[in-house]
N, C-alpha and C positions, 0 to 999 in steps of 0.2 A: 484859808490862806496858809500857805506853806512857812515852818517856821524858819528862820535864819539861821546860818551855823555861826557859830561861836569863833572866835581870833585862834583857841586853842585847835576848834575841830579844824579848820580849814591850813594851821599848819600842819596837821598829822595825816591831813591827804596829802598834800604836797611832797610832805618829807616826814614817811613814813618810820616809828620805831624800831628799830629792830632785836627781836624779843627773841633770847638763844634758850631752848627748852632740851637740857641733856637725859635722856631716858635711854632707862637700861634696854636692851636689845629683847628680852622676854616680853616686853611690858610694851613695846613698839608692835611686836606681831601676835599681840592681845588685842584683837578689837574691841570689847566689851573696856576692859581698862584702859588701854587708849581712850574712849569717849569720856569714859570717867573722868581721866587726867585733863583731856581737853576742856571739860566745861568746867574744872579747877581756875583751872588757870585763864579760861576768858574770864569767870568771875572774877578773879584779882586783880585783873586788867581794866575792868569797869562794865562787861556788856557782856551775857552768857549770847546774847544772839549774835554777836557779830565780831571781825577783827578791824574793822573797818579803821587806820591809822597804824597799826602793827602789821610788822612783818614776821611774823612766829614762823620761825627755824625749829623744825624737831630733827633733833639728832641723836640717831644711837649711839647709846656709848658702849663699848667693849674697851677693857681697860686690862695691860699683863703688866707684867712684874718679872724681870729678868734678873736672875740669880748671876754670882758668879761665875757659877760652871755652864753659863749659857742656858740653863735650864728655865723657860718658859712657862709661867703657870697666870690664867685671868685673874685677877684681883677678888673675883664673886667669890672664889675658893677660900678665900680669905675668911669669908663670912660679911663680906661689905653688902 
């Protein structure tokens, strides 16, 4: 017999969480570390095999820093 879901499980289908994941742009077109990160953070989440109730947004981040003479530099340069 099939088990029953739970009050918690059945509102997190309905109206799923939405889980913002910012990753630097190196680290996004890494597949190897992408998956790494990924099963990171489903572990935190509760469940390496599934997202089942999240909606996990990966977003790259690119970040600048604009001086006063308009001069443009990414924030990685920084040493961030």
């Amino acid at each position: 017999m099939k088990e029953k879901l739970s009050t918690e499980q059945i509102a997190r289908a309905v109206h799923p969480e939405s889980i913002n994941v910012h990753v630097p742009i190196e680290v996004m077109w890494d597949s190897d570390r992408l998956a790494g990160l990924k099963k990171d953070i489903l572990g935190r989440l509760g469940c390496l095999a599934c997202t089942s109730g999240f909606d996990i947004r990966w977003r790259a981040r690119r970040d600048y820093i604009v001086n006063p003479s308009l001069e443009i530099r990414e924030l990685s340069e920084f040493g961030r």
